[in-house]
Backbone bond lengths (Angstrom), bond angles and torsions (degrees), N, CA, C in turn:
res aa  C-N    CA-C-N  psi(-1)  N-CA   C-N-CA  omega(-1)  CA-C   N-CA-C  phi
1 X - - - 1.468 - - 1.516 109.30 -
2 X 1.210 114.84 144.35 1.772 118.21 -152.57 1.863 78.95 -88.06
3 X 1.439 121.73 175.58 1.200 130.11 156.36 1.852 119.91 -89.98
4 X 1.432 100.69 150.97 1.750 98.70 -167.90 1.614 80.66 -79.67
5 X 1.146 168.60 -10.85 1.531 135.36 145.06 1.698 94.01 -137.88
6 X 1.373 105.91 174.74 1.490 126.41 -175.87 1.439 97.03 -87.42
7 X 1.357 117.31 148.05 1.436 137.29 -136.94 1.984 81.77 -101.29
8 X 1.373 115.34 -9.67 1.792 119.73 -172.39 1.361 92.48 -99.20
9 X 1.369 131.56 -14.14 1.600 129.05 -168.81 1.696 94.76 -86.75
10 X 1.868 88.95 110.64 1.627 107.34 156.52 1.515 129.01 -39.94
11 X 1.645 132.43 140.51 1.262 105.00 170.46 1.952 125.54 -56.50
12 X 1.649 101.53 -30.20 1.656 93.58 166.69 1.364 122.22 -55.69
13 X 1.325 98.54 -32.89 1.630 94.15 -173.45 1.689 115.00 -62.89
14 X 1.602 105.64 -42.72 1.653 119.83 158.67 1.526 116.59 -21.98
15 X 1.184 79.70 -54.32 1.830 98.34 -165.21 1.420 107.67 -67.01
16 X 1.726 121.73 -53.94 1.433 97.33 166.38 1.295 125.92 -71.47
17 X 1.465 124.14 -13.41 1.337 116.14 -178.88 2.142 105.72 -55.81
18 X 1.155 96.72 -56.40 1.459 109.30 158.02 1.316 109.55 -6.97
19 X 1.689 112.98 -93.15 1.137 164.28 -144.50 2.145 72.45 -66.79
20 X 1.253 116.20 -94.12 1.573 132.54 -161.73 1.742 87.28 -25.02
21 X 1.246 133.24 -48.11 1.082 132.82 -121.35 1.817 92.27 -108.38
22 X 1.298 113.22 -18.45 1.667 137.69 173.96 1.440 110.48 -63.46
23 X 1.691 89.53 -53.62 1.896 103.75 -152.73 1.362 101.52 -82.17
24 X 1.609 115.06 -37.03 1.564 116.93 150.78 1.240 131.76 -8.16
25 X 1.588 122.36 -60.92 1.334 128.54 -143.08 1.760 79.69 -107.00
26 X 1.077 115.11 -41.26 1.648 107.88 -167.80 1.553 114.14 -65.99
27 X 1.734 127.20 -42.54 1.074 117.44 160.55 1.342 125.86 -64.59
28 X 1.212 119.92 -21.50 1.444 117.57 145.72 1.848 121.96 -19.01
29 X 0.981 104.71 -56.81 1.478 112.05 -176.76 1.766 112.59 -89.88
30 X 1.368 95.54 140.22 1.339 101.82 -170.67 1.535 108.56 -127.83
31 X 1.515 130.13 176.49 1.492 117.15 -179.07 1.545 90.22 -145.80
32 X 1.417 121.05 130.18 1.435 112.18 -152.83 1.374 99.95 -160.24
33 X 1.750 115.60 79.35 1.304 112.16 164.62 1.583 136.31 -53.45
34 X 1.272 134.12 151.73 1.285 139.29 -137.26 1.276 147.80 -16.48
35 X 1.706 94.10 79.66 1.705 135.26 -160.47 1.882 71.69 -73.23
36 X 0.815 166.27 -80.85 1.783 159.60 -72.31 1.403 106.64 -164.49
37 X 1.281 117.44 18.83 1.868 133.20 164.34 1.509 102.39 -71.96
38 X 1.293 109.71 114.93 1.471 104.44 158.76 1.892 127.18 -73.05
39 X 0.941 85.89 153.41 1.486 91.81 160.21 1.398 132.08 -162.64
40 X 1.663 133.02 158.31 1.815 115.27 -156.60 1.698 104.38 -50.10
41 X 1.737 91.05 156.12 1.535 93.99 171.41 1.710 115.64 -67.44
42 X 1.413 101.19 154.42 1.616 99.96 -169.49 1.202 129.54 74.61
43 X 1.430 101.84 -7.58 1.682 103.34 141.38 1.564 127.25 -46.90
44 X 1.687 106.64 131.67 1.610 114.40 173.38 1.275 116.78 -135.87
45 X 1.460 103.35 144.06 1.701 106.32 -162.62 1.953 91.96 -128.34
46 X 1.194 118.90 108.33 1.667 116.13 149.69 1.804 119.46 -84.85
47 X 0.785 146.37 139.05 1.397 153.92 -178.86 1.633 137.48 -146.17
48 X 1.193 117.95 134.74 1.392 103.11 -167.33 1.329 112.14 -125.01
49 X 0.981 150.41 102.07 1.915 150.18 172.49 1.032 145.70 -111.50
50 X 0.988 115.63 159.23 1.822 111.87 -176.29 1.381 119.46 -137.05
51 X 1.183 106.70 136.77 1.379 103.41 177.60 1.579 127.55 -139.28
52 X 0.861 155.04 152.93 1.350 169.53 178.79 1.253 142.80 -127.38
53 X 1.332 84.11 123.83 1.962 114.34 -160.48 1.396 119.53 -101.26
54 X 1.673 133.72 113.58 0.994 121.01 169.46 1.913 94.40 -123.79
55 X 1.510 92.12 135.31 1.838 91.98 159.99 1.277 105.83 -146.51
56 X 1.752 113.84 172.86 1.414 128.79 179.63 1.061 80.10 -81.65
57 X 1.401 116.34 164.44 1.711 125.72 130.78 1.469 117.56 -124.66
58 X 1.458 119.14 129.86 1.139 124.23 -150.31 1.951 95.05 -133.31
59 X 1.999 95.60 111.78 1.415 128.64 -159.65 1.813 92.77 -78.47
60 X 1.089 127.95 155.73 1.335 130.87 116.39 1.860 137.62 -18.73
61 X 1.026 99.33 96.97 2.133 95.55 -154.36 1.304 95.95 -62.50
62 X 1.244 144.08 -13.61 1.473 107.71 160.45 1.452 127.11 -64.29
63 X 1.129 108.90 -3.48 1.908 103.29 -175.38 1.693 91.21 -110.67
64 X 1.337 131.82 34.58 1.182 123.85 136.22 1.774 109.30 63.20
65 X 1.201 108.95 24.99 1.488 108.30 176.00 1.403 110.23 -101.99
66 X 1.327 109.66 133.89 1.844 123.35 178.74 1.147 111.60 -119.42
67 X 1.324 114.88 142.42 1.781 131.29 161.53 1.685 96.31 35.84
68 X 1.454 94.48 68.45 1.679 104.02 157.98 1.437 107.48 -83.79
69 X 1.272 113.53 169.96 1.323 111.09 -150.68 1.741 88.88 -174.47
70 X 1.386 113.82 126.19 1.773 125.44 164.39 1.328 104.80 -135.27
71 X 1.048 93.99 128.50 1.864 110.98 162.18 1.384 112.14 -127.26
72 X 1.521 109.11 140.86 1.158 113.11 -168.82 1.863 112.27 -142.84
73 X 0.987 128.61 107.73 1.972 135.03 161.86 1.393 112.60 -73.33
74 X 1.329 109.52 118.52 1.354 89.04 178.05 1.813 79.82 -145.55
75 X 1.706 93.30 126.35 1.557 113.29 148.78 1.681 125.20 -67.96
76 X 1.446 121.00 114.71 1.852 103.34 172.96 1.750 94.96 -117.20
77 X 1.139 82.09 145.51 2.112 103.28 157.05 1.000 110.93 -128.80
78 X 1.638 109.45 133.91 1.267 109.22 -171.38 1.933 91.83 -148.11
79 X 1.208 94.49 177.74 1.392 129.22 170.07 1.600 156.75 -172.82
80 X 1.619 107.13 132.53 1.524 115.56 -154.55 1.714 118.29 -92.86
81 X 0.681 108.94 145.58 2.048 107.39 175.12 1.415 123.36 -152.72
82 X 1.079 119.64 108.01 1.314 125.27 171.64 0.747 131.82 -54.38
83 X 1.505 162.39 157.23 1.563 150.35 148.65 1.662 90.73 -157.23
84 X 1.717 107.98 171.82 1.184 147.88 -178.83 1.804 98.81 -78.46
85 X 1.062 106.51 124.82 1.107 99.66 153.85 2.026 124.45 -148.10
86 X 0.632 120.15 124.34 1.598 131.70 -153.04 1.424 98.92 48.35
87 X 1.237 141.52 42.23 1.913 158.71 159.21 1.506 91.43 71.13
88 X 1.529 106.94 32.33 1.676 102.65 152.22 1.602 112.96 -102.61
89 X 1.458 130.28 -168.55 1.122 118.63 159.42 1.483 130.09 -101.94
90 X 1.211 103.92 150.23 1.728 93.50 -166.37 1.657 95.18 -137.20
91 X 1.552 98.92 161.40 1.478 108.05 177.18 1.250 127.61 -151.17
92 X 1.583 120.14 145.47 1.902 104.59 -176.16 1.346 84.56 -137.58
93 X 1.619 91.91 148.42 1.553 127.26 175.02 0.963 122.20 -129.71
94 X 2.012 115.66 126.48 1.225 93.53 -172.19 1.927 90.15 -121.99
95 X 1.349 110.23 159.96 1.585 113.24 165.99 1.565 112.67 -146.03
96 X 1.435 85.57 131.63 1.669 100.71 172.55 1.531 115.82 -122.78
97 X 1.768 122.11 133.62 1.336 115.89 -134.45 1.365 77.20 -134.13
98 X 1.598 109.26 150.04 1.600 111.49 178.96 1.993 91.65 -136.45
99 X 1.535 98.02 135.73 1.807 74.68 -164.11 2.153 75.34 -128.72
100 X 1.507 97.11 167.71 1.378 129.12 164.17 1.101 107.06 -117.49
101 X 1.281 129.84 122.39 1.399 128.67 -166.07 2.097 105.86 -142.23
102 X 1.330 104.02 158.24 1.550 109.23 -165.56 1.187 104.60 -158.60
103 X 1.580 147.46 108.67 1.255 135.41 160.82 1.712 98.69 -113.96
104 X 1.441 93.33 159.94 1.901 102.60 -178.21 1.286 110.34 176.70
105 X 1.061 104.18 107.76 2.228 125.96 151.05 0.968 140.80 -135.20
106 X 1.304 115.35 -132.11 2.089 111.49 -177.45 0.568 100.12 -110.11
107 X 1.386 120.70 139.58 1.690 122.03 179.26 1.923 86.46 -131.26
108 X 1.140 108.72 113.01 1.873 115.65 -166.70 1.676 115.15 22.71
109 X 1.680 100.30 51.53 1.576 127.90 142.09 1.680 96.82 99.94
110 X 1.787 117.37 4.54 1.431 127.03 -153.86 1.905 90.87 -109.16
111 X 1.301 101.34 104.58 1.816 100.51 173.91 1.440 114.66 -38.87
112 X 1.198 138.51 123.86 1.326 152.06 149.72 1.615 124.90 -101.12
113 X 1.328 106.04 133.43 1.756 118.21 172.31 0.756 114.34 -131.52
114 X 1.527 114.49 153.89 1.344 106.45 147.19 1.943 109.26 -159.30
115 X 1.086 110.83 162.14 1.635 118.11 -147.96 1.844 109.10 -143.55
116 X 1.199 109.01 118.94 1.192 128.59 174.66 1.479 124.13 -131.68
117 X 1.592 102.26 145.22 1.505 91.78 -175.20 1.830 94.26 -162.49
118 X 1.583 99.95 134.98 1.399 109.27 -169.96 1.681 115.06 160.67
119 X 1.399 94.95 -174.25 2.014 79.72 -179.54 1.540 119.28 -82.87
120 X 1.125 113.07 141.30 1.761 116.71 179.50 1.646 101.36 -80.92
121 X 1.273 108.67 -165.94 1.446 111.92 -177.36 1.651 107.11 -77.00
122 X 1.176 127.91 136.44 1.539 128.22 166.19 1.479 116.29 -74.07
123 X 1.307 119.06 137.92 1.691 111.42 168.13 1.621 115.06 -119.16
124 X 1.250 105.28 162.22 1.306 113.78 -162.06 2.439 102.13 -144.51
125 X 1.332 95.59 112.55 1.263 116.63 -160.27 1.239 97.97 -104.48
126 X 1.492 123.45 125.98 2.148 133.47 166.57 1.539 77.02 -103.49
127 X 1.491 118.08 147.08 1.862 121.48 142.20 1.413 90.65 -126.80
128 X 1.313 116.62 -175.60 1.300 130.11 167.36 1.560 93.67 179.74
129 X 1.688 96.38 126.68 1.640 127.87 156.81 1.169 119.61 -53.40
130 X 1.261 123.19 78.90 1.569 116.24 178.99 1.682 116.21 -77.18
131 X 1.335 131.94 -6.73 1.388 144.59 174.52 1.449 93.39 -142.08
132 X 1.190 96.45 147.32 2.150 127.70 152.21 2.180 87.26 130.67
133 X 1.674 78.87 -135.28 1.335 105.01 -162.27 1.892 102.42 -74.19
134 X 1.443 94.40 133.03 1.764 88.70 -177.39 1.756 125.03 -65.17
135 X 0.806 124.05 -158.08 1.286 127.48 -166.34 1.933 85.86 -105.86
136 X 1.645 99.93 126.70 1.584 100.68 -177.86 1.453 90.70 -168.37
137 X 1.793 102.01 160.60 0.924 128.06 -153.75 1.373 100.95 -96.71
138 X 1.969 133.91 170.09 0.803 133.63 -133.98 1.792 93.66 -69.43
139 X 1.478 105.84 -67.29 1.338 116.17 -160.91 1.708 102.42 -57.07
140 X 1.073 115.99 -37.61 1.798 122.20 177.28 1.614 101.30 -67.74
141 X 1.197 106.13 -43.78 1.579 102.39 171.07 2.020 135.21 -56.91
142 X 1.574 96.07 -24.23 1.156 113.67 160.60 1.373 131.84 -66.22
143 X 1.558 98.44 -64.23 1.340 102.32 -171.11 1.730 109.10 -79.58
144 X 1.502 109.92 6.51 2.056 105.73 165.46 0.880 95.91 -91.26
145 X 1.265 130.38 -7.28 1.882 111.55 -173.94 1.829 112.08 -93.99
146 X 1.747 100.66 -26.78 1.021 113.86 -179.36 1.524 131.99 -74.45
147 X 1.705 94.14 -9.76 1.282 134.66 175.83 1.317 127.02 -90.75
148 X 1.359 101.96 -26.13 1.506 108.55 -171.45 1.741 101.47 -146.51
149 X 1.657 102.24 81.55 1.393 104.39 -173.73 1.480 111.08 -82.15
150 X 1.227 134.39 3.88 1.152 142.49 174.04 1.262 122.15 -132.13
151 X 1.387 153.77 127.74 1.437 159.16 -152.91 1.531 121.73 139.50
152 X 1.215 111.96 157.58 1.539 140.34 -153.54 1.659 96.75 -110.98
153 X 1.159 110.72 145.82 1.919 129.15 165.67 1.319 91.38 -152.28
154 X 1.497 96.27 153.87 1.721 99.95 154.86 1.966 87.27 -164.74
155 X 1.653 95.07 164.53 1.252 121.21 -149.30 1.442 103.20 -135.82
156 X 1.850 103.48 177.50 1.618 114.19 167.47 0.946 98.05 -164.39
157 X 1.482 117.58 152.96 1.692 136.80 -164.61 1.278 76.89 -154.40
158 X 2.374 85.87 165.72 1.088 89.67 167.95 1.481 70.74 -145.59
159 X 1.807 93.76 147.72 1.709 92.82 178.69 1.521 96.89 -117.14
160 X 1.680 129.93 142.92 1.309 132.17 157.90 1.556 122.56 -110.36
161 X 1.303 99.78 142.37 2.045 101.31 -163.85 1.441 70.67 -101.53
162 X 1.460 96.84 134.87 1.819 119.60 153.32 1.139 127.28 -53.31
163 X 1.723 164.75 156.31 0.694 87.51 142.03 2.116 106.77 -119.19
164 X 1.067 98.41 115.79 1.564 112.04 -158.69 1.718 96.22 -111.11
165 X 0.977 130.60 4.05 1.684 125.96 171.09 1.449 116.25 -70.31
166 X 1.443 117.41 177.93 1.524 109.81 -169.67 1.629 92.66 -82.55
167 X 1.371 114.20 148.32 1.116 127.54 179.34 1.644 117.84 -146.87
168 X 1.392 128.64 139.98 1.348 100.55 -167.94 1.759 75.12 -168.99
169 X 1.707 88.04 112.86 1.844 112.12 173.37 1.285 122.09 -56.26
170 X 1.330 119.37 -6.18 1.608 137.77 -164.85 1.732 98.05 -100.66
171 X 1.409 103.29 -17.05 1.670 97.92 -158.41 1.930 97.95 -107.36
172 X 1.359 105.08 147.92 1.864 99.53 168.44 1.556 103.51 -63.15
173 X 1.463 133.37 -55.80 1.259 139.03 -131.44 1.409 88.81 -136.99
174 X 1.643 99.21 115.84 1.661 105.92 163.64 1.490 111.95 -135.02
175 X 1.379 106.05 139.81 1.595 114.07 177.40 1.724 110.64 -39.61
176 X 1.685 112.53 -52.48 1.893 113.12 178.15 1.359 82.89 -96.91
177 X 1.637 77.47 168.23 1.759 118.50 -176.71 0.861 117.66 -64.93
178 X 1.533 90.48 -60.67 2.005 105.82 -164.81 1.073 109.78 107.42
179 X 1.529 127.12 -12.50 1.659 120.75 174.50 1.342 122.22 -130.83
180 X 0.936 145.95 173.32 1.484 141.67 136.52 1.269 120.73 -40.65
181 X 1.448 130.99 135.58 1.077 143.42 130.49 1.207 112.41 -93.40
182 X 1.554 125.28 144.44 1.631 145.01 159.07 1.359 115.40 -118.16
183 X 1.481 104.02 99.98 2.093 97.65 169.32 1.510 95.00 -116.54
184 X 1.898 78.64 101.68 2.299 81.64 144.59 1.505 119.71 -67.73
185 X 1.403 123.02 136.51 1.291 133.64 171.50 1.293 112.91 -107.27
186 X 1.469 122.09 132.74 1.615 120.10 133.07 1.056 139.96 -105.52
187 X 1.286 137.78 133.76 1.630 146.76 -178.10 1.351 128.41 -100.28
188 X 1.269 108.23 124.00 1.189 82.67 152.35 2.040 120.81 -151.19
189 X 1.111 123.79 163.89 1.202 123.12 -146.21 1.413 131.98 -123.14
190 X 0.936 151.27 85.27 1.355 123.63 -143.96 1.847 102.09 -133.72
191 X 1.412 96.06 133.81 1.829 108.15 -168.57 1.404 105.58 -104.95
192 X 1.520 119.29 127.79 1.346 113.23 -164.35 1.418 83.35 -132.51
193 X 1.913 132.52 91.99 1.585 117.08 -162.95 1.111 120.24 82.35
194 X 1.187 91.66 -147.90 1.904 128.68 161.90 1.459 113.69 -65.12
195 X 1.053 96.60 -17.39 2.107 111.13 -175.48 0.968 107.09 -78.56
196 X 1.493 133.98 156.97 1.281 109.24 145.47 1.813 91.84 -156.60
197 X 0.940 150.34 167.54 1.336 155.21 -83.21 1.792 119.80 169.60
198 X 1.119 114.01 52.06 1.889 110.37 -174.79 1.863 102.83 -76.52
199 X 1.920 97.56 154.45 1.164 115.85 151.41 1.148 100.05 -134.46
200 X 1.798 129.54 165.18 0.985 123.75 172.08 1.720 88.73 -152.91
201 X 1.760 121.09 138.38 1.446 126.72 148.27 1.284 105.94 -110.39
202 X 1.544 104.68 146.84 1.440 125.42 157.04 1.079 133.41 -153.28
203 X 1.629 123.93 145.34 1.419 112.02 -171.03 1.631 88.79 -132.23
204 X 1.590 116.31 146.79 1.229 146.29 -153.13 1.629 102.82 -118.77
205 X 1.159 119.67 89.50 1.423 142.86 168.16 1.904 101.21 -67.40
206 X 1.406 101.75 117.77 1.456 108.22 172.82 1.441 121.24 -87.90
207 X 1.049 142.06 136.01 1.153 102.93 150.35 1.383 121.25 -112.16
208 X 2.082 133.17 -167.92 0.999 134.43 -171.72 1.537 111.94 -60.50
209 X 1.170 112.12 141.49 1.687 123.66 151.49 1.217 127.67 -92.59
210 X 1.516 128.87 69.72 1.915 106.22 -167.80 1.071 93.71 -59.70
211 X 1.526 160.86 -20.41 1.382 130.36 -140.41 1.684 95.64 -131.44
212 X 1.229 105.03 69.55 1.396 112.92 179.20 1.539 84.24 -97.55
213 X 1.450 102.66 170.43 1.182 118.79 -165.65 1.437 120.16 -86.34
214 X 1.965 132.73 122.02 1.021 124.56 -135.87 1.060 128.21 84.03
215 X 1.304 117.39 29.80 2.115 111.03 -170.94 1.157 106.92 32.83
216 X 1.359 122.80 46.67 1.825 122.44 161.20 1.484 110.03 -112.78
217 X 1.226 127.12 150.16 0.928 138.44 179.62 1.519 121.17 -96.60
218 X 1.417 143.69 130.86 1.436 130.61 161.25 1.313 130.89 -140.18
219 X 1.480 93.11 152.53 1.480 102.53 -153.70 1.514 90.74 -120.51
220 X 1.547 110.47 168.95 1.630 104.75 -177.89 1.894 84.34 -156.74
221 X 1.792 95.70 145.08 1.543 107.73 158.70 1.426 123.29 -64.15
222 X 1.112 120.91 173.94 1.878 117.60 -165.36 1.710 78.16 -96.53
223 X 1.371 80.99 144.10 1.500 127.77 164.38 1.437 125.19 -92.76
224 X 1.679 107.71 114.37 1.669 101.15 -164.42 1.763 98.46 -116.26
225 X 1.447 97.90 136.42 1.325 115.18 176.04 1.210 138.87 -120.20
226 X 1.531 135.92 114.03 1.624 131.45 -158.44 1.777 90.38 -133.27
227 X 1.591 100.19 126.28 1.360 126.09 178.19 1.411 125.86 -126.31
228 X 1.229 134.67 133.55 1.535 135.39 -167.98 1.350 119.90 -144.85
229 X 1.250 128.97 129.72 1.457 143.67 -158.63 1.589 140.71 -149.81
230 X 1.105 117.86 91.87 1.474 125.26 -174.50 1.265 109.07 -81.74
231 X 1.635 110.42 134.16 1.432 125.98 169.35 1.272 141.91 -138.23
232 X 0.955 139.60 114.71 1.686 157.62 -139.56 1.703 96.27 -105.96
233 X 0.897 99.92 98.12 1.762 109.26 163.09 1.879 114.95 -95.68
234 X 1.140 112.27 134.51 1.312 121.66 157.79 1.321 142.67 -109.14
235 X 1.330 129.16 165.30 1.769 116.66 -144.06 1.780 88.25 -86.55
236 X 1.862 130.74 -18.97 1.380 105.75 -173.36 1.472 98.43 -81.60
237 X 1.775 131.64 35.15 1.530 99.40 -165.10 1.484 140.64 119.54
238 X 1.547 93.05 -54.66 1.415 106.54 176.13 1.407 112.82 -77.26
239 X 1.799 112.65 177.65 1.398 111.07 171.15 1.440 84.50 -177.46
240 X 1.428 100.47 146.95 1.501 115.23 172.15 2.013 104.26 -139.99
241 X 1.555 72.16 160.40 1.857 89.82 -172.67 1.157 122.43 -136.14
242 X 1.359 117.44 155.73 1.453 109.45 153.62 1.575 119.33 -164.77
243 X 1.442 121.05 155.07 1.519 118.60 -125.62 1.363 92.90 -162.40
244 X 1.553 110.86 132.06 1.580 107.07 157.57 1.681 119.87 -147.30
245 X 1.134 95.98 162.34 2.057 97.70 -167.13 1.321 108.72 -138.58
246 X 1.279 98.58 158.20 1.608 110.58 -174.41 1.519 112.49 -138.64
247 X 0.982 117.53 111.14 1.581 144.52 165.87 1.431 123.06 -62.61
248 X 1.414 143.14 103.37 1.741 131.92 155.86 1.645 102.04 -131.37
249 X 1.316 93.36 169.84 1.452 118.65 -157.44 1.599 138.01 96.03
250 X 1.288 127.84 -136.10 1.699 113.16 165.23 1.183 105.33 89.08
251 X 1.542 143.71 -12.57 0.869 128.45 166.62 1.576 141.78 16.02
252 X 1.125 164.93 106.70 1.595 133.03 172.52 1.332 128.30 -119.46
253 X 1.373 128.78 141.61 1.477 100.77 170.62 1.673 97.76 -117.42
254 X 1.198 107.08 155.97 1.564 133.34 163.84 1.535 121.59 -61.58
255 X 1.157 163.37 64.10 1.657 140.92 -172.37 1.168 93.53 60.61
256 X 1.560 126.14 65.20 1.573 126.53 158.07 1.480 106.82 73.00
257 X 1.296 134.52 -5.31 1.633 123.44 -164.00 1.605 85.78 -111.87
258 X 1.717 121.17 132.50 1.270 114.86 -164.30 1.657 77.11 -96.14
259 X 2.107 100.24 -178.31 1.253 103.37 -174.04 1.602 97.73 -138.06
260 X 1.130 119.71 123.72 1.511 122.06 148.81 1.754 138.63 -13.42
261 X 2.110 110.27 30.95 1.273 87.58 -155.61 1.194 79.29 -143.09
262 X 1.261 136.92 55.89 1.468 128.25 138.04 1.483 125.79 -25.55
263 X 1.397 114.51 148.35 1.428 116.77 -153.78 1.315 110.12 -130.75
264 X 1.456 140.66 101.53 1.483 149.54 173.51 1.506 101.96 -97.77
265 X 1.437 123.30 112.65 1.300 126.44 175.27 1.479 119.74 -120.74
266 X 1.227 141.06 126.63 1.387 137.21 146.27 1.181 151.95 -114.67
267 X 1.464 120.49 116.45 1.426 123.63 -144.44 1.610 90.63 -106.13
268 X 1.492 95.40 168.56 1.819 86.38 177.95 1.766 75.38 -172.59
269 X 1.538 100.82 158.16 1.785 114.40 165.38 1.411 107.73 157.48
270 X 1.193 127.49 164.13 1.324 138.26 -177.69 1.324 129.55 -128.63
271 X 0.957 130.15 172.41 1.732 122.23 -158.69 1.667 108.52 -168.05
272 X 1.295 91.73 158.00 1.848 78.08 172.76 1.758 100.67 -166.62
273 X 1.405 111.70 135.73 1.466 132.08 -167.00 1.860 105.42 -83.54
274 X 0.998 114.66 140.73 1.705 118.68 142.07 1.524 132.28 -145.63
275 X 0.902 129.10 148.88 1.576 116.42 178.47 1.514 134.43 -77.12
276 X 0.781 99.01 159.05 2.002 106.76 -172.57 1.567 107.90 -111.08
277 X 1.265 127.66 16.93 1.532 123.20 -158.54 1.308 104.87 146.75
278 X 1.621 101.59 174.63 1.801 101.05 -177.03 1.622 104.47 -79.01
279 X 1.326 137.10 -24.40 1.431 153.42 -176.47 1.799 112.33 -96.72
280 X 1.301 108.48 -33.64 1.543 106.45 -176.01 1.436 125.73 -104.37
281 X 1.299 129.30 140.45 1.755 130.16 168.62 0.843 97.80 -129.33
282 X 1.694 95.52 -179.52 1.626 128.42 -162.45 1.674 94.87 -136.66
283 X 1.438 110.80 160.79 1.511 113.11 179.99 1.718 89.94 -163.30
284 X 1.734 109.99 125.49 1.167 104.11 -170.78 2.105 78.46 -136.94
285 X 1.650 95.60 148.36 1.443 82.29 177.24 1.755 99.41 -168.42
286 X 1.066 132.55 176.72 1.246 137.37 150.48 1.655 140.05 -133.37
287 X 0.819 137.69 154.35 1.340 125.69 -168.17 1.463 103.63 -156.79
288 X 1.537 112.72 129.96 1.541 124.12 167.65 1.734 115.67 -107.20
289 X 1.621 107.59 144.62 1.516 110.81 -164.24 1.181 97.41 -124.39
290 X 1.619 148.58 139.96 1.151 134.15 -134.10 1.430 83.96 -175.34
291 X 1.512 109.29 127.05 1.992 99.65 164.16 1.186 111.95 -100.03
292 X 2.144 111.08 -178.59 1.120 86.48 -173.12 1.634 107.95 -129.41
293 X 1.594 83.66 23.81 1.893 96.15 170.90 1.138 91.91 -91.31
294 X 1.876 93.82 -164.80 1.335 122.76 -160.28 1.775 93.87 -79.43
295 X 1.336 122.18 -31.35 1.327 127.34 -159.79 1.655 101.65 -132.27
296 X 1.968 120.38 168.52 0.975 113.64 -143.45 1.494 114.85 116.05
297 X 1.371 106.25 165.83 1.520 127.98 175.79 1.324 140.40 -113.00
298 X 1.059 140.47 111.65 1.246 148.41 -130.64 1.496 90.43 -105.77
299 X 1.264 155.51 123.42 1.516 135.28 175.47 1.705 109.25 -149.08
300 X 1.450 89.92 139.57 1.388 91.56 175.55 1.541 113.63 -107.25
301 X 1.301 128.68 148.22 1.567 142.33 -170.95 1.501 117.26 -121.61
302 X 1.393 108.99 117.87 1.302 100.50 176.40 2.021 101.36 -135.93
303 X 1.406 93.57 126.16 1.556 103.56 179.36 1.501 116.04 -118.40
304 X 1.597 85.25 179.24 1.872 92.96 178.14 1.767 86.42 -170.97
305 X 1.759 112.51 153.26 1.055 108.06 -153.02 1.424 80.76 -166.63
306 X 1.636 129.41 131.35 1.188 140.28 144.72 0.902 108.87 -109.23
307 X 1.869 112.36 165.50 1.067 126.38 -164.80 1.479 118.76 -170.87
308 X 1.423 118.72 132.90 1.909 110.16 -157.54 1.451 81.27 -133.55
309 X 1.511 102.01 138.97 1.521 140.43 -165.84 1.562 95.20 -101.42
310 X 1.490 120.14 113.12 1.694 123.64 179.90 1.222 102.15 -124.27
């Protein structure tokens, strides 16, 4: 039987293993106004963004950690596509994330860092509209909406994290996982006008890591997620939002030894889109992630996101 850490692993080092194994489950969760917007089939969206992350993370005081501190840059490209599918609407998303990353504090009053930079895991999203407005083309797509200024859809995706980011078994803290994640989603949506109305559930299927750090292995309980979001569209274009979600579960165990660190999270922030052209937008927004134990990361998010319609 392997040991739950190597007998050379410092208690700091413990502590971020901890810590790696925390920040994990929390970027896991995302808050993502209008995931379940239709639009005509054969619609295509390329996009490029950035965003920026600073949080505390705040240890358990017996392990003697002070004024932790993560900062994080992260470039994503991604891309959206519509199509028909059984003459409902359907959609795939793909994102690939390139991050700059920095954490650093006291580890028994002695400065500690440490710094990574490279690709994180990519994800790749199916939804499909199983109720509302059918799958239709631009000009047919207009005049049903113009027709039906009030009505309900709701949906299910399933999104899977790759896990294809830099990863390296030698290191505490890596940008990728190392495993799969699977969150089935359901949606559902409802447009009243200019209004329009999101729910979203999801639960976050882990899978194994043998090559956690230390010849340990880890495994984590599913992670359940419920998110909600109001949005105000206007006739030049624009639209603004705002949305908040709450995360529990995550459980983990180490090489079979479970751990005491269930996870209650709540993110909340708002954002709001406009266009640059008949083909181009803008998406400017922010969002704060906040736990709701004693320990965890407190983080603030600030993005911006273009995006050209082909």
């Amino acid at each position: 039987m392997r040991p739950l850490y190597p007998k050379s692993l410092s208690r700091a080092a413990i502590c971020l293993l901890l810590w790696a194994s925390h920040v994990a489950s929390v970027v896991a969760q995302d808050i993502e106004p209008r995931r379940w917007s239709q639009f005509p089939t054969g619609s295509r969206f390329s996009g490029i963004g950035y965003m920026y992350t600073s949080g505390d993370v705040e240890f358990d005081p017996v392990l003697r950690i002070d004024e932790a501190k993560a900062d994080t840059h992260t470039v994503a490209l991604s891309y959206i596509q519509y199509f028909s599918l059984f003459a409902q609407t359907a959609r795939f998303d793909l994102q690939l994330p390139l991050h700059n990353s920095e954490w650093d504090g006291l580890v028994d009053g002695a400065p500690t860092s440490v710094g990574r930079n490279g690709p994180g895991d990519p994800h790749a999203r199916l939804s499909f509209n199983f109720a509302g407005a059918p799958a239709l083309n631009g000009k047919e797509f207009l005049a049903w909406r113009a027709a039906h200024p009030v009505g309900t859809s709701a949906g299910i995706a399933l999104d899977v994290q790759l896990p294809l980011g830099r990863y390296d078994e030698d290191k505490l803290i890596n940008l990728g996982q190392n495993r799969y994640v699977f969150r089935p989603q359901l949606g559902v949506l409802h447009t009243r006008g200019p209004w329009s109305f999101e729910l979203t559930g999801s639960a976050y299927y882990f899978g194994k890591n043998d090559e956690f750090y230390g010849d340990n292995t880890l495994e984590q309980d599913p992670l359940y997620a419920l998110q909600t979001h109001a949005v105000r569209s206007f006739s030049t274009g624009w639209w603004v939002s705002t949305g908040v979600a709450y995360g529990w579960g995550g459980r983990s165990q180490i090489s079979g030894v479970r751990k005491d660190d269930s996870k209650r999270n709540l993110l909340y922030g708002a954002s709001f889109g406009m266009p640059l052209g008949r083909k181009l937008s803008a998406r400017f927004g922010y969002n704060r992630g906040r736990p709701l134990e004693d320990v965890g990361t407190d983080s603030h998010n600030l993005f911006v996101t273009w995006t050209l319609r082909w």
